[in-house]
C-alpha positions as CSV (number, residue, x, y, z in Angstrom):
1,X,12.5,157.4,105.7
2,X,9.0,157.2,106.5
3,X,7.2,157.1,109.6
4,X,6.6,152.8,109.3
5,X,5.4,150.4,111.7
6,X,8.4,148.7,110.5
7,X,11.7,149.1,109.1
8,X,11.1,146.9,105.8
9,X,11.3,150.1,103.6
10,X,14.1,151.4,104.9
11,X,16.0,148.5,104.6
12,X,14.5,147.8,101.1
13,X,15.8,151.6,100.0
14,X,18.8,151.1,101.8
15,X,19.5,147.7,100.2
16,X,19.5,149.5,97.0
17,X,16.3,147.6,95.7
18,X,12.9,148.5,94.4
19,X,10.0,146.7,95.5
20,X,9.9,144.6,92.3
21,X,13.1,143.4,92.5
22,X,12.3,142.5,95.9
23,X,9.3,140.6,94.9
24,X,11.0,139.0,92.5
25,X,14.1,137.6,94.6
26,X,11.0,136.6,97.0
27,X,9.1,134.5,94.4
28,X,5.9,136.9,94.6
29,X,4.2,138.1,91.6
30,X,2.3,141.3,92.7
31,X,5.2,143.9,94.0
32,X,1.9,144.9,96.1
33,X,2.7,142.7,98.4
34,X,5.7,144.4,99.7
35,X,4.1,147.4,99.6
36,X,1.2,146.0,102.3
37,X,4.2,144.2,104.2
38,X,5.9,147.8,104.0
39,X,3.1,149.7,105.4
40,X,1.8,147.3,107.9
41,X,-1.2,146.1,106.5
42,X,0.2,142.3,106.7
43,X,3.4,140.7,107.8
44,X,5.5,138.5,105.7
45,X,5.5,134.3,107.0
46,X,8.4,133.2,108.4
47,X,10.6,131.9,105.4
48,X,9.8,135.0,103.1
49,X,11.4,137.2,106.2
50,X,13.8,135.0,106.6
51,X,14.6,135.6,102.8
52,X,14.3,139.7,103.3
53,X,16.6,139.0,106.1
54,X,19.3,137.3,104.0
55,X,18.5,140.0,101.4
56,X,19.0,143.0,103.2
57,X,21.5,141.5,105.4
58,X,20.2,142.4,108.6
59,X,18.1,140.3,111.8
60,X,14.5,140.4,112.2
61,X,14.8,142.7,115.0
62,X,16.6,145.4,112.2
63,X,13.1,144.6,110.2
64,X,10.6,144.4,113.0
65,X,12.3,146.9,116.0
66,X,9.5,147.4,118.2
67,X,7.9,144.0,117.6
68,X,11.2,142.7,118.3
69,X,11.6,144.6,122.2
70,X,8.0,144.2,122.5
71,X,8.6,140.4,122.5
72,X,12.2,140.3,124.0
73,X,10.7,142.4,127.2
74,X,7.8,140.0,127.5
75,X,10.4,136.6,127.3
76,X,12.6,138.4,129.8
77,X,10.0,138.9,132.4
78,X,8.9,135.4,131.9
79,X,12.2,134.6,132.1
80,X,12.6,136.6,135.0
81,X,9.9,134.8,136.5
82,X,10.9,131.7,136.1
83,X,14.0,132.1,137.2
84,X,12.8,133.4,140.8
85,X,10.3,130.3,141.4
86,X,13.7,128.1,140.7
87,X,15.4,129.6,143.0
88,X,12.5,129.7,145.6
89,X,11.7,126.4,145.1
90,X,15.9,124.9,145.1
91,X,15.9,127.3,148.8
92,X,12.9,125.5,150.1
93,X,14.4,122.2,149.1
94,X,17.7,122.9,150.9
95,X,15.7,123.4,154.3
C-alpha cells in the first residue's frame, strides 16, 4: 500500500480490479481519473463514490478515513453543543 491521502487504491487493489476496469464499471472514459481520485488530486461526486462504495464493498469512511473522523469529530462537537444549550435551556424552563 501506498502512503495515500485516501484509501481508494487500496481498496481498488484489494478489490482485485485495475483502474480501467474501475473506470469502466464507473462510466468514465479516461482510467486517469482514478488515478487523480487515487492520489488526491480530485475527489469523486457523490454518486460515482457511492458506485466505488458498492464496488469495493466497503463505507465511505473505508474510502475516505481521515476525511471521515475529521468530519464525524466536528458533527459530534456540534452535537455536543447542542445538546448542552438543550439541556440549559429545558433547566431554565423548569425554574
Amino acid at each position: 500500500m501506498t502512503n495515500s491521502p485516501n484509501g481508494l487504491e487500496a481498496m481498488r487493489k484489494l478489490s482485485g480490479y485495475n483502474e480501467k476496469e474501475v473506470a469502466e464499471y464507473l462510466g468514465i472514459k479516461h482510467p486517469d481519473v482514478i488515478t487523480r481520485w487515487e492520489r488526491g488530486y480530485s475527489k469523486p461526486g457523490t454518486v460515482k463514490l457511492l458506485k466505488l462504495c458498492i464496488l469495493y464493498g466497503v463505507m465511505v469512511s473505508d474510502l475516505y478515513p481521515h476525511l471521515y473522523k475529521k468530519i464525524a469529530e466536528e458533527m459530534n462537537g456540534k452535537i455536543k453543543n447542542r445538546t448542552a444549550r438543550l439541556a440549559k435551556h429545558k433547566n431554565k424552563a423548569k425554574k
